[in-house]
BAVEX-716996 format. One record per residue (C-alpha): x, y, z. Coordinates in pm, 1 decimal, decimal comma. Each point is the difference from the previous one (the first is absolute). Layout:
BEGIN
SITE        xx        yy        zz
SITE         X         Y         Z
...
//
This chain:
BEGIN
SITE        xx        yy        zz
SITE   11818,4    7127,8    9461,7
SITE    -139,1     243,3    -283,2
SITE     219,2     307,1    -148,2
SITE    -120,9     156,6    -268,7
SITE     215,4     319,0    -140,1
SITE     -95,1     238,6    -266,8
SITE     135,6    -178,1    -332,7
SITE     126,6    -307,8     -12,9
SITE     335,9     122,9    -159,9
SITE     253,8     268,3     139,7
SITE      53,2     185,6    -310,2
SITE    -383,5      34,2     -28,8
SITE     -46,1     140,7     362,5
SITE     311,5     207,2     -84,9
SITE    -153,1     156,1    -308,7
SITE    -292,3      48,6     199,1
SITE     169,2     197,4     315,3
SITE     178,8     181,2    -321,7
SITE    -328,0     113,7    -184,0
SITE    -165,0      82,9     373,6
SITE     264,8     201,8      84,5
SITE     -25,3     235,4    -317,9
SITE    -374,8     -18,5      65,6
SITE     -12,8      62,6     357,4
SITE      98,7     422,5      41,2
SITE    -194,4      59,5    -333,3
SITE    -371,0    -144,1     151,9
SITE     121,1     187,7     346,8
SITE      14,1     333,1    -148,7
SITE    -286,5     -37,7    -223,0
SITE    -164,2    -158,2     357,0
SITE     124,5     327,3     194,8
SITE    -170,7     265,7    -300,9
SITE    -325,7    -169,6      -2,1
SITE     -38,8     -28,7     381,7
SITE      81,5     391,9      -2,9
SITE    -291,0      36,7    -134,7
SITE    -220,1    -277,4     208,1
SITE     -13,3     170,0     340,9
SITE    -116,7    -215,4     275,9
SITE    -271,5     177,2     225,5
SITE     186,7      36,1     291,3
SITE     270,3     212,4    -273,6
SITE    -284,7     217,6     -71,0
SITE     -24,5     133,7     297,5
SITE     303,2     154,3     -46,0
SITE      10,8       5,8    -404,9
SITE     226,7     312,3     -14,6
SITE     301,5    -162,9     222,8
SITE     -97,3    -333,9    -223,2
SITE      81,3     131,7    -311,5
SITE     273,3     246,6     128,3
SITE     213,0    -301,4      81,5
SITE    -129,2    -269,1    -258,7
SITE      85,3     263,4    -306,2
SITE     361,6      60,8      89,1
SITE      68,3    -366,0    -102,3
SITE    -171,2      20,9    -321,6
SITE     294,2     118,2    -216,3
SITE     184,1    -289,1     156,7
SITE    -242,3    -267,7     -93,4
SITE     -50,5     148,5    -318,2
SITE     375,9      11,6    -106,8
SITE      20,9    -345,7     115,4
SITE    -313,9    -117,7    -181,4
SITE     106,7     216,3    -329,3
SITE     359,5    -175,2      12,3
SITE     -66,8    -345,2      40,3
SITE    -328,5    -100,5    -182,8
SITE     158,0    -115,1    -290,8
SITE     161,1    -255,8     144,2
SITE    -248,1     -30,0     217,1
SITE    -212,6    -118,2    -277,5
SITE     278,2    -257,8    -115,7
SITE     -17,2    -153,0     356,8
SITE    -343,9     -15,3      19,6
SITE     -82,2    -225,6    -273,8
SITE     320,3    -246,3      83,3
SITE    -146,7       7,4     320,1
SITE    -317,6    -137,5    -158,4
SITE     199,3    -231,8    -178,2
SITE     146,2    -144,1     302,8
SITE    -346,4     -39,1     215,8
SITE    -115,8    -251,6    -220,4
SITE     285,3    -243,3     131,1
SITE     -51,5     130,4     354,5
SITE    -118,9    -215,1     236,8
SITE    -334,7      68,9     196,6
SITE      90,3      77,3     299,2
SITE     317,3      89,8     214,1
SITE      54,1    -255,5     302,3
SITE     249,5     186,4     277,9
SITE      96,7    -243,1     281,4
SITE     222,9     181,3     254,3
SITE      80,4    -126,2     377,8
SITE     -88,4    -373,1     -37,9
SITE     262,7    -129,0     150,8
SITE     -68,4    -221,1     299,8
SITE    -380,9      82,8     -43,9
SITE    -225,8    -315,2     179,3
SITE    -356,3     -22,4       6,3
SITE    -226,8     -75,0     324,8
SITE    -189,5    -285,8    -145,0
SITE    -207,6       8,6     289,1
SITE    -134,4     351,5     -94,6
SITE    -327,0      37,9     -39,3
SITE    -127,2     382,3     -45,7
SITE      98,1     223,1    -272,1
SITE     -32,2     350,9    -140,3
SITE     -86,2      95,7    -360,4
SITE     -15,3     402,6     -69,4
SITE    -102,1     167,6    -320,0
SITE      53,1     353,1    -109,5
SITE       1,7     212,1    -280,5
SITE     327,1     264,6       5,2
SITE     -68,0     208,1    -301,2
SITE     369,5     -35,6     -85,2
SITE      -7,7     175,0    -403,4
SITE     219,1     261,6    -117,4
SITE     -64,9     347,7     197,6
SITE    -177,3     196,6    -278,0
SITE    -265,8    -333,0      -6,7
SITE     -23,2     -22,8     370,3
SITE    -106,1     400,6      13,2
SITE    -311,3    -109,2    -227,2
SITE     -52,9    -227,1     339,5
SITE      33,1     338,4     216,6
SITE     347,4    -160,5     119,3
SITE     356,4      98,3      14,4
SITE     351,0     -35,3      81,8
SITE     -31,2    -359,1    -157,7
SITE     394,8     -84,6      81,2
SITE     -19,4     107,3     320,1
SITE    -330,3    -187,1      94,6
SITE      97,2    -330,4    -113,4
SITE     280,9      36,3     238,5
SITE    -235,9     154,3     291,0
SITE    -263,5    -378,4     -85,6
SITE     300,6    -162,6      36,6
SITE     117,8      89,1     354,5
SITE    -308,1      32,3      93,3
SITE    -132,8    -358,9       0,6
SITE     362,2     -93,4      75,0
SITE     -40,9     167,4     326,8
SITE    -312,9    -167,5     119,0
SITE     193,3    -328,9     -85,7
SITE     259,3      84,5     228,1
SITE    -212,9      58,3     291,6
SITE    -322,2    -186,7     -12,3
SITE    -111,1    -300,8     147,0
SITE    -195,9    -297,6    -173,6
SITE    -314,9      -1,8      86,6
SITE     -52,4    -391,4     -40,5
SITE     -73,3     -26,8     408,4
SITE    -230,6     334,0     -14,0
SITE    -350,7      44,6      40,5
SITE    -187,6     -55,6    -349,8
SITE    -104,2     348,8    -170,5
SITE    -119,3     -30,7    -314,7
SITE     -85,6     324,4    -198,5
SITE     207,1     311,5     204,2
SITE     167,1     294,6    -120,5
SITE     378,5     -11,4      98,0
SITE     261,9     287,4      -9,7
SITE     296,7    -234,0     -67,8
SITE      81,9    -357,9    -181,2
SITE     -69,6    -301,2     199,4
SITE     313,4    -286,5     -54,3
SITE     -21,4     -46,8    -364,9
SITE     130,4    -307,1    -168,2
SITE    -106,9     138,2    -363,6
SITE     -73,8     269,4    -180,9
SITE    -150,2      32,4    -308,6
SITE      35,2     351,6    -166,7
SITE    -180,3     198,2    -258,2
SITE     167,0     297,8    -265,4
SITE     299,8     -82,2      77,5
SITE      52,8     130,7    -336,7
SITE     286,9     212,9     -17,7
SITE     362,8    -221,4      18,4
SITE     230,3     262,3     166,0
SITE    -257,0      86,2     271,8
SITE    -113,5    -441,2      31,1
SITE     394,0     -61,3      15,0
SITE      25,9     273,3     305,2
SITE    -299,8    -162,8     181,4
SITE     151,1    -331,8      -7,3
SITE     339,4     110,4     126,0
SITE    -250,1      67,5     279,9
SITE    -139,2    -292,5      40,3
SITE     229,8    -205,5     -25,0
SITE     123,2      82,0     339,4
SITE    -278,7    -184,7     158,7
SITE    -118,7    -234,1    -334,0
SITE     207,7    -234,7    -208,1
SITE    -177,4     -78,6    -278,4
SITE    -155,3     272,0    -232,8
SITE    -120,6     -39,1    -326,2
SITE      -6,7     356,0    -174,0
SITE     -29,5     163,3    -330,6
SITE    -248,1    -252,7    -133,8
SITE    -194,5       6,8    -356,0
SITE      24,1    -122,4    -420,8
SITE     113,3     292,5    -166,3
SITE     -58,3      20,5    -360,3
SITE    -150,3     265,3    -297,7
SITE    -383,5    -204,1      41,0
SITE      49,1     -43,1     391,8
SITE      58,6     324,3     148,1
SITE     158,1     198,4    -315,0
SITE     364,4     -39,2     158,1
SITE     -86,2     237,4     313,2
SITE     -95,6     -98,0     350,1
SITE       4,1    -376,2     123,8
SITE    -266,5    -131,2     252,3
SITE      85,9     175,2     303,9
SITE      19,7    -325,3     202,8
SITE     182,2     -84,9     237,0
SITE      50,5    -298,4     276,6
SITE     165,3      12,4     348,6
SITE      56,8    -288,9     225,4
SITE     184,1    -156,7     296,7
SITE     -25,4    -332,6    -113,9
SITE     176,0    -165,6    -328,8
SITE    -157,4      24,4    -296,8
SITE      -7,3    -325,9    -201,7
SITE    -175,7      83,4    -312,9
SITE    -187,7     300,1    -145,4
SITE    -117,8      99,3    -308,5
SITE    -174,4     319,7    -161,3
SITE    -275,8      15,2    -278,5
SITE    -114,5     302,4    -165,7
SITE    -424,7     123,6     -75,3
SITE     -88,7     -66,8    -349,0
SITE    -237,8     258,3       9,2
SITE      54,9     382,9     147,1
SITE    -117,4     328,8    -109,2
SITE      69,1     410,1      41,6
SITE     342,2      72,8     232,0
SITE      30,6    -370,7      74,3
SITE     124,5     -76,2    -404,0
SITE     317,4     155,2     154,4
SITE      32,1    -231,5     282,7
SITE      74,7    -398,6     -14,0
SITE    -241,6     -42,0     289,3
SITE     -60,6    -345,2      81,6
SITE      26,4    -297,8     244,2
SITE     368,2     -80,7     207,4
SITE     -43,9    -401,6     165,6
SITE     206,3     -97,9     268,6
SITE      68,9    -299,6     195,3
SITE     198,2      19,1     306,2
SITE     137,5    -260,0     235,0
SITE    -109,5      13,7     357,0
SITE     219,2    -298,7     121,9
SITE      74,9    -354,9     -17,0
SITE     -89,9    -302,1     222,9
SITE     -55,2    -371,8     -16,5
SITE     112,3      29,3    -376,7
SITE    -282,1     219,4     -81,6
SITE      14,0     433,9     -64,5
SITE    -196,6     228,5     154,4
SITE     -89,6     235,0    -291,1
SITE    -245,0     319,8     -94,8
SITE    -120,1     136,6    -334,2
SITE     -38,4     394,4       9,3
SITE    -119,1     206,5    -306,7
SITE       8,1     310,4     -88,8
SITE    -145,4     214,3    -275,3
SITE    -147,0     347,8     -96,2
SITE    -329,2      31,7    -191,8
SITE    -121,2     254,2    -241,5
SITE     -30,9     344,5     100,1
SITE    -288,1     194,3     -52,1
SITE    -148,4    -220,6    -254,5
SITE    -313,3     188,4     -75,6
SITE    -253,3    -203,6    -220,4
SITE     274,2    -232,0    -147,5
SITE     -15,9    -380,1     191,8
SITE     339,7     -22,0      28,3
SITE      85,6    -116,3     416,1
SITE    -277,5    -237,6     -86,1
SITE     221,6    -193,4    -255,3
SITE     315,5      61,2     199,1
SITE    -223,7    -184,1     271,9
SITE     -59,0    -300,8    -211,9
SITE     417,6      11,1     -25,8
SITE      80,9      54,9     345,3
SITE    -216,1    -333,0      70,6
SITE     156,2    -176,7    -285,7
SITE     380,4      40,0      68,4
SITE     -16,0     -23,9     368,6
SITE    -152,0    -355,3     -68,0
SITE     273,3     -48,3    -252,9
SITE     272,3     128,4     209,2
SITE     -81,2    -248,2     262,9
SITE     -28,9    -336,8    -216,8
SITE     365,2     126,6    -130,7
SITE     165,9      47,5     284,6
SITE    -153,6    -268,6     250,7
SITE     150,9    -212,0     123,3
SITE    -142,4    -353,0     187,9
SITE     267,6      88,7     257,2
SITE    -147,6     313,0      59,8
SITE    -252,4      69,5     304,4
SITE    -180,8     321,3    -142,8
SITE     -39,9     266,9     331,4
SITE    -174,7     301,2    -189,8
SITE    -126,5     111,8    -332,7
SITE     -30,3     407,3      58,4
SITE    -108,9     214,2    -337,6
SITE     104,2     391,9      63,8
SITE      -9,1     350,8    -193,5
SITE    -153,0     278,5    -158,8
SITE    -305,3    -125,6     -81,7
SITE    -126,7     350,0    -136,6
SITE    -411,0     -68,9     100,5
SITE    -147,1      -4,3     312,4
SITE    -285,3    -265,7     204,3
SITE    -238,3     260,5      13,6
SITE     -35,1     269,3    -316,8
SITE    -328,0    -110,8    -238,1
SITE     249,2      74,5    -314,0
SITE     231,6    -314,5     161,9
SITE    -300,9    -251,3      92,4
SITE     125,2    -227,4    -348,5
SITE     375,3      -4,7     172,6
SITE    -135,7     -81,2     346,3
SITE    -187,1    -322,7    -153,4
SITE     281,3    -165,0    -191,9
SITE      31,9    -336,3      70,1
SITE     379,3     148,2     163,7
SITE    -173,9      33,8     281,0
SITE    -106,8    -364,3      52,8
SITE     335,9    -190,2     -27,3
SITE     167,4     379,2     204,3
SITE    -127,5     116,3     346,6
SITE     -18,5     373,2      59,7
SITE      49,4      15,3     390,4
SITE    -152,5     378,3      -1,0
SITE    -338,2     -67,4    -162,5
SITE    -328,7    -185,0     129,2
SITE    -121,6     -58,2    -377,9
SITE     -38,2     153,8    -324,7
SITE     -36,2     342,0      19,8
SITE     -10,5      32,6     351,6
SITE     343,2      25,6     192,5
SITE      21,7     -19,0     394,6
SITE     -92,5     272,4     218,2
SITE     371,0      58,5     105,8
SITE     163,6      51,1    -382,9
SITE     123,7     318,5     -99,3
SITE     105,4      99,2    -358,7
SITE     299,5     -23,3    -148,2
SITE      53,1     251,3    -286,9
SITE      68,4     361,2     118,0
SITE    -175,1     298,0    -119,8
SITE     309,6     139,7    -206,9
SITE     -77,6     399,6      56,5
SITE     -13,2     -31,4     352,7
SITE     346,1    -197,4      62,3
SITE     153,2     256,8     128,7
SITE    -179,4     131,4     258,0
SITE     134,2      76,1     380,1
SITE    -203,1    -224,3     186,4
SITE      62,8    -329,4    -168,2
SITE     376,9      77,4     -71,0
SITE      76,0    -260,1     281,1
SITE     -67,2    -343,0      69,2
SITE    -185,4      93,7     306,9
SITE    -165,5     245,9    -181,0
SITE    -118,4    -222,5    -307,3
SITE    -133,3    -236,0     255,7
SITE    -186,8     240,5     189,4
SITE    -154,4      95,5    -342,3
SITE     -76,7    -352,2    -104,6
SITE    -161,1    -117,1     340,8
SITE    -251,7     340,8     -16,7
SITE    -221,2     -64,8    -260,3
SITE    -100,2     399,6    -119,8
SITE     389,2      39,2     -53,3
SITE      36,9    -382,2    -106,9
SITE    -194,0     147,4    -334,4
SITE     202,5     337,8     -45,9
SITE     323,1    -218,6     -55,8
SITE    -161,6    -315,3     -98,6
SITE    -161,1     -70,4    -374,3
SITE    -333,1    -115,5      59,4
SITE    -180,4    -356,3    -140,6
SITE    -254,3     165,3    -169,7
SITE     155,2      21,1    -376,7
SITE    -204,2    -125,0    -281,4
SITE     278,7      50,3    -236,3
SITE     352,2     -35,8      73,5
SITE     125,3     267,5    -197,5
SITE     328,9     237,2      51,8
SITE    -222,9     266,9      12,5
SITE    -252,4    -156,5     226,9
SITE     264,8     -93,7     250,8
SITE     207,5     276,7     -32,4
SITE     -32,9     330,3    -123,5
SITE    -360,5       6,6     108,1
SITE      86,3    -183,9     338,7
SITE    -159,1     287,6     229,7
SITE     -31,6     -68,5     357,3
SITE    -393,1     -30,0      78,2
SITE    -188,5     219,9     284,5
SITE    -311,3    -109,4     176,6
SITE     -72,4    -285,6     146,0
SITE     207,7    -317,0      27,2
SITE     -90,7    -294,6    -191,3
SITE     181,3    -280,4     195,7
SITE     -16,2    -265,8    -247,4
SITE     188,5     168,0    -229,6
SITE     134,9     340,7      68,7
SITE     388,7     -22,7      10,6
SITE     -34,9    -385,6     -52,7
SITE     171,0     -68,2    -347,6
SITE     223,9    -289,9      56,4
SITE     197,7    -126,4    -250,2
SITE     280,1    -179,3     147,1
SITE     -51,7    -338,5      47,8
SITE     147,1    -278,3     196,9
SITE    -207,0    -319,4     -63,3
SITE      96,1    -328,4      80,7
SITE    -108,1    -385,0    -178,1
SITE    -315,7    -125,5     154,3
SITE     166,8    -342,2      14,1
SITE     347,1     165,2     197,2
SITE     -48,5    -140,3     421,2
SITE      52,3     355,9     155,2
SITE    -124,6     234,2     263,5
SITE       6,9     361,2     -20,9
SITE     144,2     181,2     304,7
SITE      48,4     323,6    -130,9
SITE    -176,1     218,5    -284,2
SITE     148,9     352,4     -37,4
SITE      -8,1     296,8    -178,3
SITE     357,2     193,1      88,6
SITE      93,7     367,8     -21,1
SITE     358,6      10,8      58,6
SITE      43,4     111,6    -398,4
SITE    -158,1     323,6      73,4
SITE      92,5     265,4    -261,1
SITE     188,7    -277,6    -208,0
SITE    -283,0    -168,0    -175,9
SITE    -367,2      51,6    -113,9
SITE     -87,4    -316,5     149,2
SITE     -89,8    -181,4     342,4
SITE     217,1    -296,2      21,1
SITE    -163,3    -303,7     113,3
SITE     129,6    -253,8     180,7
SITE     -61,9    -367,8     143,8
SITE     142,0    -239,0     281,7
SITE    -174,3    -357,7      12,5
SITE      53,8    -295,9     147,5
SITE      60,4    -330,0    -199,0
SITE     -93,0    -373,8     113,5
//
């Protein structure tokens, strides 16, 4: 069985919880002042009673800001200190007892989604809000389909629908979790339904991520996790600098019988963002391909009887755009299956995108799961709330502050189809799938379409 904790000494975890808990009210007031001033466009609509009750507080988080940032100062830089002894990850293991495995089990569920989980005043630049409260909302939310859905292992095969809630997950891999306080409240969550999670992931140094945000990672599953291991990009550019984003390996155990176990790799990573001109997710391709190789000579085992090899995340390009053709080609995509596309640069007929049109989040009729599905399945509002796969750059601008909704006719290749979150799966892994889906239950808590897979192994 694997723990992993935050230091490998008490008085260095100690010095850390000390140093965090100076930090912690200082970055929440200066959080609370910017976001005054970072409205979300639902807000607007009602910008006087928005700023009527957001100012009040200001002399608060001022005084509190003012009064503590010396020491604030102090704690930050032990706090920097103390990362470069932390460990990568943080392995929480809760309600194992007594757990057995059905080694005769042969369909699972793999789900990936991106929870923009950063510090309010960041989230606003995302047209989100209320970042404490959402990662709370997530949490029940996909806690409650748990608790009253059925596998669909004996069902009738769909492959490519658009679902309002979670199938049976068995793991989840998760994207910006970014912010600690918020990750630590969505896995008090989870762990009601999932005992292993794997949280607050990333390398932190001055030439990694300049001390500030780790990967955003994070890794939730049923089953025990034997081994896992996270690697950081060598190369990243613009916002990313500030972010350890890399690639979190896992190996879980399935079951055991005749001497041998039943095991699964999952991975999960986050690519570049908005990468413009700069070939950076093509080198963090070459990577991905490189250390999921390596992470499976280092951890196999000859006892082992591989089930699955599944590759999730953010990819951050799509199948289809002409400025993401070089990305479609890479030789990823002949040792990794993408379930959702026919070939390069050409995605089946039933894929919708993935990346919301930020300016438009907010609007009535796709505040509800129903809703949001109704708007995905209709292909004229599919592209009002959908990016489309027609970018020839991948810039910030490109994507979002010039991310209009088009009028005029519908272009059904493309319009509303930007997917970039992948679940792909090792050509040479036996399985079936039963189930492709995009879900969504995270309606008003995320700026992306989860996606999610059930197959069926040999």
């Amino acid at each position: 069985m694997l723990h992993k904790t935050p230091f490998p000494h008490k008085y260095q975890q100690w010095a850390f919880t000390v140093a965090e808990f100076i930090l912690r009210p200082v970055l929440w007031s200066f959080s609370e002042i910017v976001s005054i001033f970072i409205p979300t466009t639902k807000e607007r609509t009602h910008i006087a009673r928005h700023y009527a009750t957001s100012l009040a507080f200001l002399p608060l988080y001022i005084s509190i800001l003012t009064c503590l940032i010396v020491p604030a100062v102090v704690a930050f830089l032990m706090r920097c200190v103390l990362h470069l002894f932390r460990n990568s990850y943080i392995l929480s293991v809760k309600g194992t007892d007594g757990q057995q495995y059905d080694s005769e089990k042969k369909t699972y569920n793999v789900t990936t989604m991106n929870i923009c989980l950063m510090p309010e005043f960041l989230s606003r630049f995302n047209n989100l809000s209320h970042t404490k409260q959402r990662a709370q909302i997530t949490g029940q939310r996909i806690i409650a389909d748990q608790i009253r859905t059925e596998s669909i292992a004996n069902g009738t095969k769909q492959v490519g629908d658009i679902q309002t809630n979670f199938s049976e997950i068995d793991f989840m891999c998760i994207q910006e979790g970014w912010d600690r306080d918020h990750s630590k409240r969505l896995v008090k969550e989870l762990h009601k339904v999932y005992p292993w999670i794997i949280y607050d992931v990333g390398d932190t140094s001055l030439f990694n991520n300049y001390f500030i945000f780790n990967s955003g990672l994070m890794f939730v599953s049923k089953y025990e996790i034997l081994h896992a291991c996270f690697k950081t990009y060598s190369n990243s550019c613009k916002q990313c600098l500030f972010s350890g984003k890399g690639l979190l390996m896992v190996k879980v155990l399935l079951g055991r019988s005749k001497g041998k176990s039943k095991v699964g790799y999952i991975f999960n990573t986050h690519l570049q963002a908005y990468q413009g001109e700069t070939p950076i997710i093509q080198k963090q391709l070459d990577e991905v391909l490189l250390w999921t190789e390596e992470f499976r000579t280092l951890t196999g085992d000859q006892r082992d009887s591989v089930t699955f090899d599944i590759l999730c995340g953010d990819f951050n390009f799509d199948n289809i755009s002409p400025g993401d053709q070089c990305l479609s080609d890479h030789s990823l995509f002949s040792v990794y299956i993408d379930p959702a596309r026919k070939s390069a640069g050409q995605d089946h007929e039933w894929t919708v995108g993935t990346e919301m049109r930020q300016g438009c989040f907010w609007e009535e009729e796709i505040s509800s799961p129903e809703g949001l599905k109704r708007a995905l399945e209709n292909p004229a509002m599919r592209r009002r709330y959908i990016l489309d796969a027609d970018v020839k750059v991948a810039t910030l601008s490109n994507l979002v502050y010039n991310a209009h909704p088009k009028t005029g006719e519908v272009n059904e290749k493309c319009d509303g189809k930007r997917r970039i979150d992948y679940i792909l799966y090792n050509k040479e892994s036996d399985i079936e799938i039963r189930q492709y889906s995009f879900v969504t239950r995270l309606a008003e808590l995320t700026d992306h379409i989860p996606v999610s897979m059930t197959f069926n192994t040999s």
